[in-house]
C-alpha positions in Angstrom: -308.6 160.7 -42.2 -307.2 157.5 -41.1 -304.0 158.4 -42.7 -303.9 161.5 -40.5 -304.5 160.0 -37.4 -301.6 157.9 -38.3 -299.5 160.6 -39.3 -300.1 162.6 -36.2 -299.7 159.6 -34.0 -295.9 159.0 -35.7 -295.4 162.8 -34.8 -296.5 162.6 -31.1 -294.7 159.2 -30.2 -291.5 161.1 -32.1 -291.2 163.8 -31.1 -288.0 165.5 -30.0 -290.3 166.7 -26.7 -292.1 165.3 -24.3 -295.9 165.9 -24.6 -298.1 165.8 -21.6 -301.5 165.6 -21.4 -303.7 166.1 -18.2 -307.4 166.8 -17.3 -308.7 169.8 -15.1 -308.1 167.2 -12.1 -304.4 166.8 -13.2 -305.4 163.3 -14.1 -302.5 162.3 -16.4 -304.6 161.6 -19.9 -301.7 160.9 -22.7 -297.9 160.7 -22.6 -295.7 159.7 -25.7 -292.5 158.4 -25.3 -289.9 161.2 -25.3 -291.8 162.1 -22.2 -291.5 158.4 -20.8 -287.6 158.1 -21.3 -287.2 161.9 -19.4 -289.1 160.7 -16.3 -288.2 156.8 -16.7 -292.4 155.7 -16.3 -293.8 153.2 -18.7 -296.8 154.1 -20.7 -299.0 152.2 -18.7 -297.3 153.5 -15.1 -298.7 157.6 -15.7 -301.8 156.8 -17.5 -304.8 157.6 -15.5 -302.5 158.4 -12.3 -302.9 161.8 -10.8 -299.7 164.5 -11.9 -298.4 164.0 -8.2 -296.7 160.7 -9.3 -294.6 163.4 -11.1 -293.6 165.8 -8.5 -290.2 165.2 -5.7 -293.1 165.7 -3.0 -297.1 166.7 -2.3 -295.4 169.8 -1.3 -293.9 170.3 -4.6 -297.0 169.0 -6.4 -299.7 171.7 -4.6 -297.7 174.5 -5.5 -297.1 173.5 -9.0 -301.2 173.2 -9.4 -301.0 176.6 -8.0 -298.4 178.8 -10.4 -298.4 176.8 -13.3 -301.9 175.1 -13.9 -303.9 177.5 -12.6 -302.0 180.1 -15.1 -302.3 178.0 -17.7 -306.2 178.2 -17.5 -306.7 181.5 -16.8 -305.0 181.5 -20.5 -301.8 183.0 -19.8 -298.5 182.0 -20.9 -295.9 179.8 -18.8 -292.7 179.1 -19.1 -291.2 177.4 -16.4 -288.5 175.2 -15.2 -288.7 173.2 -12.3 -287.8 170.1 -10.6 -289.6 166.8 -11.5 -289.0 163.5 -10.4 -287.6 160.3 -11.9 -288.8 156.9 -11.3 -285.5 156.2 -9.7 -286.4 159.1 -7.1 -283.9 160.9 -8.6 -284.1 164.6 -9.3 -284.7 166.1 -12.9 -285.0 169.7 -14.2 -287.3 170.4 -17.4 -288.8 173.2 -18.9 -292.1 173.0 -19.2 -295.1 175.3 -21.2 -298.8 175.0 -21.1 -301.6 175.5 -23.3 -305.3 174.4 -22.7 -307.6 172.4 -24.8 -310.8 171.3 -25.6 -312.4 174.2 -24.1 -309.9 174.0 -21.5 -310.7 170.7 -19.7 -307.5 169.4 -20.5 -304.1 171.3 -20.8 -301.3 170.5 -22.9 -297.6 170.1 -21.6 -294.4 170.5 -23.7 -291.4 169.4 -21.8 -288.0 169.4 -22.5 -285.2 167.9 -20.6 -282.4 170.7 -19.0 -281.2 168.3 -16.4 -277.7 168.6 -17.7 -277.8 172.3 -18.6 -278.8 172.6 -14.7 -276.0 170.2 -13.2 -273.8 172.2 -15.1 -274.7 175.5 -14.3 -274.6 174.1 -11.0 -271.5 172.9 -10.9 -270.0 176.2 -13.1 -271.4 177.7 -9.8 -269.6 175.4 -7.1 -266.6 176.1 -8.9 -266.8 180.0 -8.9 -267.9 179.8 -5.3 -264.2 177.9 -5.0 -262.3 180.7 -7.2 -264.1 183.3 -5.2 -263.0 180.8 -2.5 -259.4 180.4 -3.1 -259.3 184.5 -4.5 -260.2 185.9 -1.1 -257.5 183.5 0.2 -254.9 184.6 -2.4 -255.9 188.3 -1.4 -255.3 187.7 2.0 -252.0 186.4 1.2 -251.2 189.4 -1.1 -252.8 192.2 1.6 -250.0 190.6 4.2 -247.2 190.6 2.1 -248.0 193.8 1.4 -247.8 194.8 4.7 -244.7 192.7 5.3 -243.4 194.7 2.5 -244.5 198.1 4.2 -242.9 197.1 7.4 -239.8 196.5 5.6 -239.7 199.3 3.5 -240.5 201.2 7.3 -237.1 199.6 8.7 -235.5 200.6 5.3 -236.6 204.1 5.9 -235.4 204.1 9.4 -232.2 202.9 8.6 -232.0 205.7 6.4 -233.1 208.3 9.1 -230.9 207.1 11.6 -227.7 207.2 8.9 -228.9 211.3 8.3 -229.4 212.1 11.5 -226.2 210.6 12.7 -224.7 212.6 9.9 -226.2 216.2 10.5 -225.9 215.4 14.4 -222.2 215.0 14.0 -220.6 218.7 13.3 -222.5 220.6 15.9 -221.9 217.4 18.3 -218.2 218.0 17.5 -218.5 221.9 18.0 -219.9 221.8 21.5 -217.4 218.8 22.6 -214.7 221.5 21.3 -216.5 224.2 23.1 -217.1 222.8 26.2 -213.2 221.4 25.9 -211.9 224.9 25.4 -213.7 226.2 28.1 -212.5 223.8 30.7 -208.9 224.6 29.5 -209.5 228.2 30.5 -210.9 227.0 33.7 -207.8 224.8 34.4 -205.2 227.8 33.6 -207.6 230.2 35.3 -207.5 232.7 32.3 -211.8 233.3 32.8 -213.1 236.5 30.6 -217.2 236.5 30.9 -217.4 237.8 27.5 -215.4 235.3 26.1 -217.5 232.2 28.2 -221.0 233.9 27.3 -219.7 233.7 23.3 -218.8 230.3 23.8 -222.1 229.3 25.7 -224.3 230.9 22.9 -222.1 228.5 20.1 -223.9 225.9 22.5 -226.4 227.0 22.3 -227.0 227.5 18.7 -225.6 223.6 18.1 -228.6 222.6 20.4 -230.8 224.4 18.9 -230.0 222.8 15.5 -230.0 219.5 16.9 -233.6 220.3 18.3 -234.2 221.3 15.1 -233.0 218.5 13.3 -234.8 216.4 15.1 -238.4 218.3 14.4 -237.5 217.8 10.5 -237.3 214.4 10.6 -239.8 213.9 13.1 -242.5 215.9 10.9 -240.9 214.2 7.7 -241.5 210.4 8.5 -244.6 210.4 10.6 -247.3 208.5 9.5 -249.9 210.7 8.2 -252.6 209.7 5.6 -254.2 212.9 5.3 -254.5 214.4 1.8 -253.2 217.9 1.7 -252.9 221.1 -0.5 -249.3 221.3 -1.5 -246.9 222.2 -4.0 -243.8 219.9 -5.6 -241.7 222.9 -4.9 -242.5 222.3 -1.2 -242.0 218.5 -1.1 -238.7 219.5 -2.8 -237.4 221.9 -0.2 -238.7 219.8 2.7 -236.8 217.0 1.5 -233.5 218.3 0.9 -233.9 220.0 4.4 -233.0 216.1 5.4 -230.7 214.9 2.4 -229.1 217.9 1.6 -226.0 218.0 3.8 -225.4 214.2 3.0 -225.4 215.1 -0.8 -223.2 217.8 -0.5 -220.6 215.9 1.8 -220.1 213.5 -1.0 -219.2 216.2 -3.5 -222.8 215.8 -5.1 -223.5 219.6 -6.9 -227.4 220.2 -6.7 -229.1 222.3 -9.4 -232.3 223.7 -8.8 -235.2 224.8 -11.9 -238.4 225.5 -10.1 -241.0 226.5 -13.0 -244.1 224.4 -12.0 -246.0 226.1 -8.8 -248.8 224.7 -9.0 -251.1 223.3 -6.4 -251.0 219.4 -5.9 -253.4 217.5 -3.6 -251.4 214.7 -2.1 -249.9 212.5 0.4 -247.2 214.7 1.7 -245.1 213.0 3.7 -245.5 210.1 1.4 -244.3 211.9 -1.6 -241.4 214.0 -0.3 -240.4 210.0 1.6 -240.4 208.9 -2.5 -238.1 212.2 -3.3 -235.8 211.3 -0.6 -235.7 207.3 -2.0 -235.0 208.8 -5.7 -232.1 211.2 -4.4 -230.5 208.7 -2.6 -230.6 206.1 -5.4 -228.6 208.9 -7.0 -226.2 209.2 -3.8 -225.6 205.6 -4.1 -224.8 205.3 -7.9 -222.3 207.9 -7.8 -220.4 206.3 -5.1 -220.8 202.5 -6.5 -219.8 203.8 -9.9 -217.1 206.1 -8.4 -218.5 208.7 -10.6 -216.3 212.0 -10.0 -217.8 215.3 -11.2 -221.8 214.5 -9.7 -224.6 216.3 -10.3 -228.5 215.9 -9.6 -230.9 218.6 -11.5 -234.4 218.5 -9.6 -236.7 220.8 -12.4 -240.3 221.1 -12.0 -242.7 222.2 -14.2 -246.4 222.5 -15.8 -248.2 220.8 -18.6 -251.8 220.0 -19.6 -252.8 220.1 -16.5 -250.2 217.8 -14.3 -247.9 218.8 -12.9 -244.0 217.2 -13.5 -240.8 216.6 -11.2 -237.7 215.4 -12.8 -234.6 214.2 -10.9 -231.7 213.9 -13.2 -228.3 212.8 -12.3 -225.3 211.8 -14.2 -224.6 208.4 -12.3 -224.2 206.1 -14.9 -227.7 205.6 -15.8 -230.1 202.1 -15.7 -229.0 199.1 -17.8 -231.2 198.8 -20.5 -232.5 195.2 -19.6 -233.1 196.7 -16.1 -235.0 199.7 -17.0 -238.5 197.4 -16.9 -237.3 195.7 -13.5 -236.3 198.5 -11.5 -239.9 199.2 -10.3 -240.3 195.5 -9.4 -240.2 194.2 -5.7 -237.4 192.9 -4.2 -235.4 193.7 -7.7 -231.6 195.9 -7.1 -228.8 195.9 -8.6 -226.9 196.9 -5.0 -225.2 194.3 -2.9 -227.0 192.4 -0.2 -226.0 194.5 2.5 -226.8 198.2 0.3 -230.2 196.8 -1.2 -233.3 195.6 -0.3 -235.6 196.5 -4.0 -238.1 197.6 -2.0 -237.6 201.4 -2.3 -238.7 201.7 -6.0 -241.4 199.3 -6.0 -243.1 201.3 -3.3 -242.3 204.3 -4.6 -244.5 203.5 -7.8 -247.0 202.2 -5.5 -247.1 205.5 -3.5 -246.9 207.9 -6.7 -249.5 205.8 -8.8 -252.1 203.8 -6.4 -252.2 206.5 -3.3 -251.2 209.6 -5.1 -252.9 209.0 -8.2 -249.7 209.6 -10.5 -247.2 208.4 -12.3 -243.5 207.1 -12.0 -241.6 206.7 -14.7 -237.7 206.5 -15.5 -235.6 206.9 -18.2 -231.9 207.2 -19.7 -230.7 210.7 -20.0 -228.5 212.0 -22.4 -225.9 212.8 -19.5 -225.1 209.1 -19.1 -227.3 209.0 -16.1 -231.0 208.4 -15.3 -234.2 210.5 -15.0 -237.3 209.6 -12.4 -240.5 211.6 -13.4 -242.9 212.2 -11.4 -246.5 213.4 -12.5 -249.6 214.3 -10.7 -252.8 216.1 -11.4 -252.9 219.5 -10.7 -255.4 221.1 -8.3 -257.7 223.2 -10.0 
């Protein structure tokens, strides 16, 4: 018996736990020393003191006799952890379970120190609040370049309007400056026919009228809408080359057209026909740089498993191969400073693939030139 006294005495005192006894009055009964080194007491300072000594305040202490030792002897399990106090005053978190005894006068503690599991967590915590911190901050950052980048690509795109307009505005500009100069030569040498003025005054009229209506293409083509709509590539086609065409053709650029697709897209209109317009006049732009003398582009659209496709083909002398995973970078061109800001592809992709829920993808054709493919879902 002795020897199992003494042998349950070395397994109290040495135990990797602390083991805390109290009475149904919290009155603390036994301790062994595990327990001691946690909360920094001396044998002598718990025994026979009430649990509060334990406890950061009588706050702390009530509420404790409330959840945990009053589960405990109703006979239900608990495990807890929660903050006890230190003989420095310091704070300490353990992890504690009950269990009653001796017809449940006294209850039975196990405790085991988590004070550094907690700091840490605690301090894992403090440092996620800082990513999360320094993230928002770095998203902030990001969401204003990107609209510094919009803007930019905005001033591109009105550079580029302004350059077509000026172009289509320039032969019937010229036509009613020669009209209205013939006509005030007849005036001068009084040779007036009616028939002859009123043929004259309808050719102004008819340049007029296509200026008018120059001006309502581009107008409708660049304004700012958001709005989703039921469309066709076909149509984003035509509409486009209602702007670019007569640019393309003035530089000797032959156009061949292979509608096969049809099919109803649901899209960004304006958007998309504004990333059409970028890709043909990439093309434009090659073929001069390159001085490339017998050009063509081949816009073909067609149907697959579900997506429909739009391929712009030229024959401009194609993407270096080390460029071919830059192009759709920002700020990346292979223009000159004063032709190129590498903004046009970059948004491009960002238009097909995050707004429009595409792709954008480009290639090296067999025709020593380059291919853009666009792809977007079908509306069924």
């Amino acid at each position: 018996m002795k020897n199992k006294e003494k042998w349950f005495e070395h397994i109290f005192n040495n135990s990797g736990v602390g083991i805390l006894i109290v009475d149904k009055n919290r009155t603390i009964l036994e301790v062994n020393k595990t327990f001691c080194d946690i909360v920094g007491y001396s044998y002598e300072e718990l025994i026979n003191k009430h649990a509060r000594v334990l406890h950061i305040s009588d706050e702390s202490s009530k509420k404790f006799g409330e959840i945990a030792f009053n589960t405990v002897l109703e006979n239900n399990t608990l495990d807890l952890e929660y903050k006890f106090r230190h003989r420095d005053g310091s704070s300490i978190w353990i992890k504690i379970t009950g269990d009653v005894i001796k017809d449940k006068q006294e209850v039975l503690w196990i405790i085991t120190n988590i004070n550094k599991r907690v700091m840490f967590q605690e301090e894992l915590a403090k440092l996620n609040d800082t990513l999360n911190s320094k993230i928002d901050s770095q998203i902030k950052i990001l969401r204003e370049k990107d609209r510094q980048l919009q803007y930019q690509g905005r001033l591109a795109q009105m550079g580029e309007m302004l350059n077509m307009i000026s172009h289509q505005w320039r032969q019937p500009l010229m036509s009613i400056s020669a009209t209205t100069s013939f006509l005030q030569a007849k005036l001068l040498i009084e040779e007036f026919n009616q028939e002859e003025f009123l043929n004259e005054l309808h050719l102004i009229d008819d340049s007029a009228e296509h200026l008018s209506n120059t001006i309502n293409d581009f107008r409708n083509f660049f304004k700012l809408d958001k709005q989703k709509v039921i469309t066709s590539l076909e149509d984003i086609v035509e509409n486009t080359l209602k702007i670019v065409k007569p640019i393309l053709l003035n530089n000797q650029i032959n156009l061949i057209i292979d509608f096969k697709s049809h099919d109803n897209i649901y899209t960004l209109e304006n958007e998309l026909r504004q990333v059409v317009l970028n890709i043909l006049k990439n093309a434009e732009d090659a073929f001069i740089e390159n001085n490339i003398k017998n050009r063509t582009i081949q816009i073909k659209t067609y149907s697959k498993n579900d997506f429909a496709y739009l391929d712009i083909s030229d024959n401009a002398g194609g993407i270096k191969e080390e460029n071919l995973n830059k192009i759709f970078n920002t700020y990346f061109t292979t223009k000159s400073s004063t032709n190129g800001t590498g903004l046009g592809l970059c948004m491009s992709k960002t238009i097909i693939e995050d707004n429009c829920k595409g792709y954008l993808t480009a290639i090296n054709n067999k025709n020593n030139g380059a291919t853009f493919s666009i792809k977007l879902p079908i509306k069924k």
